[in-house]
N, C-alpha and C positions, 0 to 999 in steps of 0.2 A: 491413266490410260488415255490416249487420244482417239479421240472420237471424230467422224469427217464433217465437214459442216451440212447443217442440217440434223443430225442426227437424231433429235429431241423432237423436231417435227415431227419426223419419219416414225421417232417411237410413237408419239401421241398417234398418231395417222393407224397408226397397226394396230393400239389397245382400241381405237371409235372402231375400226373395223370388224377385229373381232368382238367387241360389245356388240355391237349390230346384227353379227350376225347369231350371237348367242340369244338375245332378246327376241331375234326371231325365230329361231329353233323352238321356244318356251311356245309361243303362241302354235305352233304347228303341232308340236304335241300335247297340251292344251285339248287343238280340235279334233286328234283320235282319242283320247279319253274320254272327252266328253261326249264325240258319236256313239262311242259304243256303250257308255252308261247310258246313254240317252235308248241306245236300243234294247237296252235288258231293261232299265225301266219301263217302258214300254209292250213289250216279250212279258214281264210279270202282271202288266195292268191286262192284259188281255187273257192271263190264268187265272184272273179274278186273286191276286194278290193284294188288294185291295182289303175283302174279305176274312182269307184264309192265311197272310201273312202280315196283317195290321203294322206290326212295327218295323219291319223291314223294307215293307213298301213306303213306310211313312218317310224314315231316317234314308230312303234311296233318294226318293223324291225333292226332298228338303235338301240334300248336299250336293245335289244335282243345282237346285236353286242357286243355294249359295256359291257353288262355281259359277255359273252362268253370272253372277253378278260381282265373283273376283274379277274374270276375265273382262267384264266391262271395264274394271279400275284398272285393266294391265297385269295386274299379278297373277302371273300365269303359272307361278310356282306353285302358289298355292288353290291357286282353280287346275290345277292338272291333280293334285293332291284330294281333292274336294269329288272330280269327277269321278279319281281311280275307289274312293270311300263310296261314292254312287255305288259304281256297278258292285262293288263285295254285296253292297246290301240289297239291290235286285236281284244280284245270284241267289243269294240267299233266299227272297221272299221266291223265288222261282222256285227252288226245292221245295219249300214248304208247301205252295201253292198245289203242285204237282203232286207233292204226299199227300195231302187233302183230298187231290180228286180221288188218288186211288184208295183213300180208305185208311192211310197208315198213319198212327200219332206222330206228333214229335218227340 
C-alpha cells in the first residue's frame, strides 16, 4: 500500500490527539462522580448516618478518600470507580439512616 508522505507523522499526530482528549474526558468524569458522592456523603452525614448507618457511612467515606487520592496520581479510571463505590454506599447509609429515624429495622 502507498502511503503519502508524511503519513506516519500524521498517524502519530491523530493517536496524541485523541489520547489527549480521552485522558481528558477521564478527569471530567472523575469530577461528576466524585461531586455527587461527595454530596450523598454528605446528604447522609447530616441523617446522622454516622450513627444509624456505621458501616456504610464508613466504607462511603473511606472510597471517597481513596478517590480523591487516585485522582491526585491521575488515574481517574479508577478514582471515577472509587467515587461511583462512594455514593452506592451513602445511598445506602441514607436508607438506613432514614429507616432509623422513622422507626423501621433493617
Amino acid at each position: 500500500m502507498i502511503r503519502p508522505k508524511g503519513f506516519e507523522k500524521l498517524r502519530a499526530l491523530a493517536w496524541l490527539g485523541l489520547l489527549t482528549t480521552v485522558s481528558g474526558c477521564g478527569n471530567a468524569l472523575y469530577a461528576v462522580a466524585a461531586n455527587s458522592a461527595s454530596s450523598k456523603v454528605e446528604e447522609a452525614r447530616e441523617l446522622g448516618a454516622e450513627q444509624y448507618a456505621t458501616y456504610d457511612f464508613y466504607l462511603a467515606t473511606e472510597h471517597l478518600h481513596k478517590a480523591q487520592t487516585e485522582a491526585s496520581e491521575a488515574d481517574y479510571s479508577d478514582a471515577t470507580n472509587l467515587a461511583e463505590q462512594a455514593e452506592a454506599h451513602a445511598e445506602k447509609a441514607i436508607q438506613l439512616a432514614r429507616d432509623a429515624h422513622r422507626g423501621t429495622s433493617r
